[in-house]
C-alpha positions as CSV (number, residue, x, y, z in Angstrom):
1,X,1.0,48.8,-98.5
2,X,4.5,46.5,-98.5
3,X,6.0,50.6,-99.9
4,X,4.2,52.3,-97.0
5,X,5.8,49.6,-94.7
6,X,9.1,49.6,-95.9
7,X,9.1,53.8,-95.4
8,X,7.6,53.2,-92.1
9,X,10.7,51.2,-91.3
10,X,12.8,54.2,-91.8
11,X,11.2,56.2,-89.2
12,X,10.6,53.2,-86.6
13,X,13.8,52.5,-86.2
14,X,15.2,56.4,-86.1
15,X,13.2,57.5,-82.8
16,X,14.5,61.1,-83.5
17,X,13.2,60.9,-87.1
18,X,10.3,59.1,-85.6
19,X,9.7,62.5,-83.2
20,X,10.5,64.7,-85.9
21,X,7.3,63.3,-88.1
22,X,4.9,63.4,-85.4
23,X,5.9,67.1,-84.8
24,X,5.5,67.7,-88.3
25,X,2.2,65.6,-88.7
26,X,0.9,67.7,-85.4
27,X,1.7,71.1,-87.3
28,X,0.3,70.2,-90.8
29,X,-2.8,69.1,-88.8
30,X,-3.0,72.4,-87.0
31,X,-2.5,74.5,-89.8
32,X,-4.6,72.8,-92.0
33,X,-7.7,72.8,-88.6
34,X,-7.0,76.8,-89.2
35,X,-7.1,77.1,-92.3
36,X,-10.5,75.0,-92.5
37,X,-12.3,76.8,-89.6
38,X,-14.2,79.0,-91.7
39,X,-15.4,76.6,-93.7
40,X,-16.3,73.7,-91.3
41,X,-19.5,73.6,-89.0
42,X,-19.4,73.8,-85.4
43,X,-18.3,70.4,-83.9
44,X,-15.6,68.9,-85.9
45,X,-12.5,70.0,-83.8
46,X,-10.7,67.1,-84.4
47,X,-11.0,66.8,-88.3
48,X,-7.6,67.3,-89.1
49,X,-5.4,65.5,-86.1
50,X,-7.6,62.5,-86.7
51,X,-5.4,61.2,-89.8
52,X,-2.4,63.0,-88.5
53,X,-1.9,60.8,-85.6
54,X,-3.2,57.6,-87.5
55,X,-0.7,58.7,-89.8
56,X,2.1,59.0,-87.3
57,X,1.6,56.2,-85.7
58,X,1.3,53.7,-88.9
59,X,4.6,55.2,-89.5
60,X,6.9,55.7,-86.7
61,X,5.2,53.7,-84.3
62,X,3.4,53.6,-80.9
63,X,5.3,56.2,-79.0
64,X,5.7,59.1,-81.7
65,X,1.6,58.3,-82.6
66,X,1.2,59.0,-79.0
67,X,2.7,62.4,-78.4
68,X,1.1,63.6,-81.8
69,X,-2.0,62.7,-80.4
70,X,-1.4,64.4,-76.8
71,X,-0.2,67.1,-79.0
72,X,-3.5,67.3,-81.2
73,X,-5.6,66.9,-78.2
74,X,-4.2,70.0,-76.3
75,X,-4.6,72.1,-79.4
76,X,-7.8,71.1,-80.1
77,X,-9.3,71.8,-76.5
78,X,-7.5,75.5,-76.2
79,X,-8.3,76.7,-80.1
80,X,-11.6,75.0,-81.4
81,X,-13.7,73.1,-78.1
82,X,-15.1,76.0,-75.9
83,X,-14.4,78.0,-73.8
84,X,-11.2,79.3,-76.7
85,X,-8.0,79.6,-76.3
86,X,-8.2,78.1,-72.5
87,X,-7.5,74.6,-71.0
88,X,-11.0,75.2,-69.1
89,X,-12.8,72.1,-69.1
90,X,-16.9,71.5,-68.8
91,X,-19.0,68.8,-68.8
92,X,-19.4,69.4,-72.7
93,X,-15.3,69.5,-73.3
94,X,-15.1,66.3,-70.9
95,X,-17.2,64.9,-73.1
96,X,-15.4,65.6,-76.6
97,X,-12.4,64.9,-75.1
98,X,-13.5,61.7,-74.0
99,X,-14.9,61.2,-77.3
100,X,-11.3,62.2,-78.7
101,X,-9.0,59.8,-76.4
102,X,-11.2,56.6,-77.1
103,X,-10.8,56.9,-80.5
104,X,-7.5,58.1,-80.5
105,X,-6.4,54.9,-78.4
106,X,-8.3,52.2,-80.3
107,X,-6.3,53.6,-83.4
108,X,-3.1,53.5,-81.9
109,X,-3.7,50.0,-80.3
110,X,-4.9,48.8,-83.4
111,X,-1.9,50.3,-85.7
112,X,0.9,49.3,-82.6
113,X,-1.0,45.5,-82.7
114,X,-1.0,45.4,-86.4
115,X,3.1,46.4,-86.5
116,X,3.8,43.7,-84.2
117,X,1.9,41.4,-86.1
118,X,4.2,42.1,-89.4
119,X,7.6,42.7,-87.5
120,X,6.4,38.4,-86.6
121,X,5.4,37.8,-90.3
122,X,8.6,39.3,-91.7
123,X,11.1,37.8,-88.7
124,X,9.1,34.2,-89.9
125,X,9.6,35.1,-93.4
126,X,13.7,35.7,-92.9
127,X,13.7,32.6,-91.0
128,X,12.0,30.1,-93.6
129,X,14.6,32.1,-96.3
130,X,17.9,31.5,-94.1
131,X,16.2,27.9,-93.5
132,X,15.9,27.3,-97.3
133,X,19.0,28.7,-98.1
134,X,20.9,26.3,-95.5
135,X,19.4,23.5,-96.9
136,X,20.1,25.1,-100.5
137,X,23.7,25.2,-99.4
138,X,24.2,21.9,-97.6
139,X,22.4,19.8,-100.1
140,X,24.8,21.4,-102.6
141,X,27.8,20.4,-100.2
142,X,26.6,16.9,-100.0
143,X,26.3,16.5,-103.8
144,X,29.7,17.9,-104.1
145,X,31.2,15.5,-101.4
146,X,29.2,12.5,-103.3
147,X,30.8,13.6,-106.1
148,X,34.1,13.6,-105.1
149,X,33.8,10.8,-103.1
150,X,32.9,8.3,-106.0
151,X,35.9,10.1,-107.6
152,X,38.2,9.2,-105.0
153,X,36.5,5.4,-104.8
154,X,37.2,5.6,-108.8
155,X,40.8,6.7,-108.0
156,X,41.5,3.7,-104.8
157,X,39.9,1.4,-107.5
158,X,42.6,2.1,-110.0
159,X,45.4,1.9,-107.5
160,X,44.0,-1.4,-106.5
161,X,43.9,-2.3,-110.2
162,X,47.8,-1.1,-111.0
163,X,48.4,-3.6,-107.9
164,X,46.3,-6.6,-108.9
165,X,47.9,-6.3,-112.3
166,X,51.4,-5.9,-110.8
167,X,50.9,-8.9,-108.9
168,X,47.2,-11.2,-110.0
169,X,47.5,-13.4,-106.6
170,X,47.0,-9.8,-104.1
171,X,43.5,-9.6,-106.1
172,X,41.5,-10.8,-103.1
173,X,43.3,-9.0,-100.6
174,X,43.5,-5.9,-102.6
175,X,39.4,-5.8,-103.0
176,X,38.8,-6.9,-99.5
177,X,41.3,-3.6,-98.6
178,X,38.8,-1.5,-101.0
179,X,36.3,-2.8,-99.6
180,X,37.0,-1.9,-95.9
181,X,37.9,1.4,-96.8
182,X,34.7,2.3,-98.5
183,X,33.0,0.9,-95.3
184,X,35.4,3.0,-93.4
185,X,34.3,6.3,-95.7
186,X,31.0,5.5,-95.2
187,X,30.6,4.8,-91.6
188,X,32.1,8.5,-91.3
189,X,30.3,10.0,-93.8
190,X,27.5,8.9,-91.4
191,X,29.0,10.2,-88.3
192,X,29.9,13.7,-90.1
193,X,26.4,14.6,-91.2
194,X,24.8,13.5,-88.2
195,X,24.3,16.8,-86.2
196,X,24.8,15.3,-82.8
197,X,28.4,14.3,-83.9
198,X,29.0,17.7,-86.1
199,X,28.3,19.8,-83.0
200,X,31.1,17.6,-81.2
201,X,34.2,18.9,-79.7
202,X,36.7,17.8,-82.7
203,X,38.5,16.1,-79.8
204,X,35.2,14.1,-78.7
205,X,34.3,13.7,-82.5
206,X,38.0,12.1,-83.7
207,X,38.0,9.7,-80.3
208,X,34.5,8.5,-82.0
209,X,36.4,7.7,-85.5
210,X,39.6,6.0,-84.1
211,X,36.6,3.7,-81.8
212,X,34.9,3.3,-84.7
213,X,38.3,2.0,-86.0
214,X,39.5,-0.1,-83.5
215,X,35.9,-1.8,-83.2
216,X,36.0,-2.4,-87.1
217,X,39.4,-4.3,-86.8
218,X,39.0,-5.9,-83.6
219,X,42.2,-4.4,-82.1
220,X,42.8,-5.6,-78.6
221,X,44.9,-3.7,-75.9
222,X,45.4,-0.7,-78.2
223,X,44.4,2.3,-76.6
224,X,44.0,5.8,-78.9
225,X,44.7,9.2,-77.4
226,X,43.2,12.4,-78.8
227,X,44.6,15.6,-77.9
228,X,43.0,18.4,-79.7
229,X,41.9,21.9,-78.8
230,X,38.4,23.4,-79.2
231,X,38.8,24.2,-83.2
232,X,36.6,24.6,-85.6
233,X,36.3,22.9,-88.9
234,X,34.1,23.5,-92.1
235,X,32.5,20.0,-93.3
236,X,34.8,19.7,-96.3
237,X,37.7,20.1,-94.3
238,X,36.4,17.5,-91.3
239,X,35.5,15.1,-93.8
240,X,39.5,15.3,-95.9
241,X,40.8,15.1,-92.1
242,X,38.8,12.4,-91.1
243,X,39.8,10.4,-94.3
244,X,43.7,10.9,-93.7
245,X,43.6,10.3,-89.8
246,X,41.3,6.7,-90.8
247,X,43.9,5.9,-93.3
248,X,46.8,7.0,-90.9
249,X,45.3,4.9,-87.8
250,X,44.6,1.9,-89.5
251,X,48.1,1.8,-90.9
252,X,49.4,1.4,-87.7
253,X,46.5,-1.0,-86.7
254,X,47.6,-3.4,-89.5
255,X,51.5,-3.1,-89.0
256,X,52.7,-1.4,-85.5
257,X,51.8,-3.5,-82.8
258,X,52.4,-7.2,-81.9
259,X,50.0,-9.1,-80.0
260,X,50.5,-7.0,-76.5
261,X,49.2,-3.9,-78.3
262,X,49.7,-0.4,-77.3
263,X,49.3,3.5,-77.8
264,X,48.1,5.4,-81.1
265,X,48.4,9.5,-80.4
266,X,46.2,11.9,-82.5
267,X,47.5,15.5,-81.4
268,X,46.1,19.0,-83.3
269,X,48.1,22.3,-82.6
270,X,48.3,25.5,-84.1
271,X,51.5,26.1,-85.3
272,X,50.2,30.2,-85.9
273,X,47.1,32.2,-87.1
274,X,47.3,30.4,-90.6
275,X,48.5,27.3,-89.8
276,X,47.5,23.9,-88.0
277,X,49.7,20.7,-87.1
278,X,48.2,17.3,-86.9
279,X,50.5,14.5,-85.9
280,X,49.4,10.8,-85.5
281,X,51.8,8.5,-83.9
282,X,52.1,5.2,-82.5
283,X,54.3,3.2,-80.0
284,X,54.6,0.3,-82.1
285,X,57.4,-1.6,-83.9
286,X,57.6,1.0,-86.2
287,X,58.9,1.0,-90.0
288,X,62.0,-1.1,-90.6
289,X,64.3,0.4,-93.1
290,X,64.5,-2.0,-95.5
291,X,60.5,-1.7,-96.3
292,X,60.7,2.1,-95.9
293,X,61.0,2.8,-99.5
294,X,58.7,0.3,-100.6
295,X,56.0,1.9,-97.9
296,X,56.6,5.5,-98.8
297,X,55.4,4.3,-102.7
298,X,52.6,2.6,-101.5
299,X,48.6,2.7,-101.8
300,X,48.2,3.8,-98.5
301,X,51.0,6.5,-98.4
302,X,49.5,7.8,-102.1
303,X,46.1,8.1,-100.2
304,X,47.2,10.2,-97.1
305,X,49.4,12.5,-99.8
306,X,46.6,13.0,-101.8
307,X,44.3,14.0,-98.7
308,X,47.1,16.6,-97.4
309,X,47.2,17.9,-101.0
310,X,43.3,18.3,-100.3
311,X,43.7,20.2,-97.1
312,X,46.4,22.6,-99.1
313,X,49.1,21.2,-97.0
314,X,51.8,18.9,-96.8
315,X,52.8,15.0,-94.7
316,X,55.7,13.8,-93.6
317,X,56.9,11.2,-91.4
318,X,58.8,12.7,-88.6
319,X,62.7,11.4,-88.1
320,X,63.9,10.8,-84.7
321,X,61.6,8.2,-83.0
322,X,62.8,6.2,-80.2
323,X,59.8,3.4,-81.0
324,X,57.3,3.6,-83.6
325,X,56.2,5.6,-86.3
326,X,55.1,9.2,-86.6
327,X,53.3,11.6,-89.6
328,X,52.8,15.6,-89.4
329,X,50.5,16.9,-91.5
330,X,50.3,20.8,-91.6
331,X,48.0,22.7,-93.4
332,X,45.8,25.8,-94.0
333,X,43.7,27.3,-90.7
């Protein structure tokens, strides 16, 4: 039955090659009627075109099953119901005719119901198999992005260690640092595999992470500004972004501003077809020299290189400020 389908497919969705078997069917039929007629008793005209229009239309469908039975009925009433070879029609040819088009059309209604039926089986079918293999695929994404997020806890971990054992009085500030951050990961780990914030605008989505930020802190009078077009980004790329611009933001949430606040900028462009530009700045004190070098070796700098790296791109802080501090990261569209 499932091979008769799948051939049936063929001629379904090909009306010509649909056409071309009911013709076919309607000539096998005929000659075969012709060939039987000495053989058969009076009253059978319609032996033959019988199966060659449930035939037809089990195959190609309603339409091509119905012109092989218009076909079979119009032979059948001028060569085998009387008066021959005429069109003539009595009260004993209405009646085999009759006879002929209700049976005729409860087979085709039955064969046409039956097709719909499957086509709505197999379109369920193909939907429960792209719905298992999107689950398939994004529980294998989120046990790859556990994975590497316990790495990348493992890794902050031993830069907070090299730092405790560089200088043993920073310990509790250095765990309550590693501690916010894996709150921080987590709160967007939420957020990105929620599908209300997924489906976000990225510009509507990062204004919820630099909130989320400035609530977590308790900044007061800082404003952020997002400026981002209507991109799109994979979840292993949203996630490594939304790591570098929480580790960028709070940097300057920690050290820019004094107590009247001000301004942090998040700003996407794309630089050409392969590349995209994402600058986060801030209006703030910015980075006095003498702690520059220090800062560009630190935990936090490490972090937001090692994201880039992630991305396949590169960061840098951008020279030339008039007042505060400003990084570029460019990487791969």
């Amino acid at each position: 039955m499932d091979r008769l389908l799948s051939a049936g497919t063929v001629f379904r969705r090909d009306k010509w090659l649909g056409y071309g078997l009911a013709l076919f069917s309607f000539a096998l039929a005929l000659f075969l009627r012709f060939e039987l007629q000495g053989t058969l008793p009076p009253g059978f005209p319609y032996l033959t075109f019988f199966p060659a229009v449930i035939l037809t239309t089990f195959l190609a469908g309603l339409w091509p099953g119905v012109v092989c039975a218009i076909l079979s009925g119009l032979a059948s009433l001028y060569f085998f119901i009387p008066p021959f070879d005429s069109f003539a029609l009595h009260a004993s040819s209405l009646i085999a005719i009759g006879f002929y088009v209700f049976i005729v059309t409860v087979d085709i209604a039955l064969i046409h119901f039956m097709h719909r039926a499957a086509d709505r089986l197999l379109a369920k079918k193909q939907l429960m198999e792209d719905l298992y293999d999107q689950q398939r695929t994004m529980f294998q994404e989120l046990q790859h992005r556990v994975a590497n997020n316990m790495t990348f806890v493992a890794a902050l971990l031993q830069l907070q260690k090299r730092n405790i054992t560089a200088d043993p009085a920073s310990a509790s500030s250095a765990l309550d640092e590693a501690q916010s951050r894996i709150e921080t990961m987590s709160r967007i780990h939420r957020r990105l595999y929620d599908p209300a914030s997924v489906d976000l605008p990225v510009a509507d989505y990062f204004q919820e992470i630099c909130s989320d930020l400035l609530q977590a802190t308790g900044a007061r009078n800082i404003v952020c500004m997002v400026d981002m077009p209507a991109v799109r980004l994979d979840i292993a790329r949203l996630t490594t972004l939304s790591l570098l611009v929480t580790e960028l933001v709070t940097n300057s949430l920690k050290h820019a501003f004094a107590e009247d606040g001000g301004t942090i900028a998040l700003k996407l462009e794309q630089l050409d077809p392969h590349r995209l530009s994402l600058t986060v700045s801030d209006n703030g004190r910015g980075m006095p020299e003498t702690i520059s070098d220090t800062a560009s070796k630190g935990l936090g700098t490490r972090i937001v290189h090692s994201l880039a790296a992630q991305l396949g791109g590169e960061v840098k802080a951008l020279a030339g400020q008039r007042r505060g501090t400003a990084w570029q990261v460019v990487f791969a569209a």
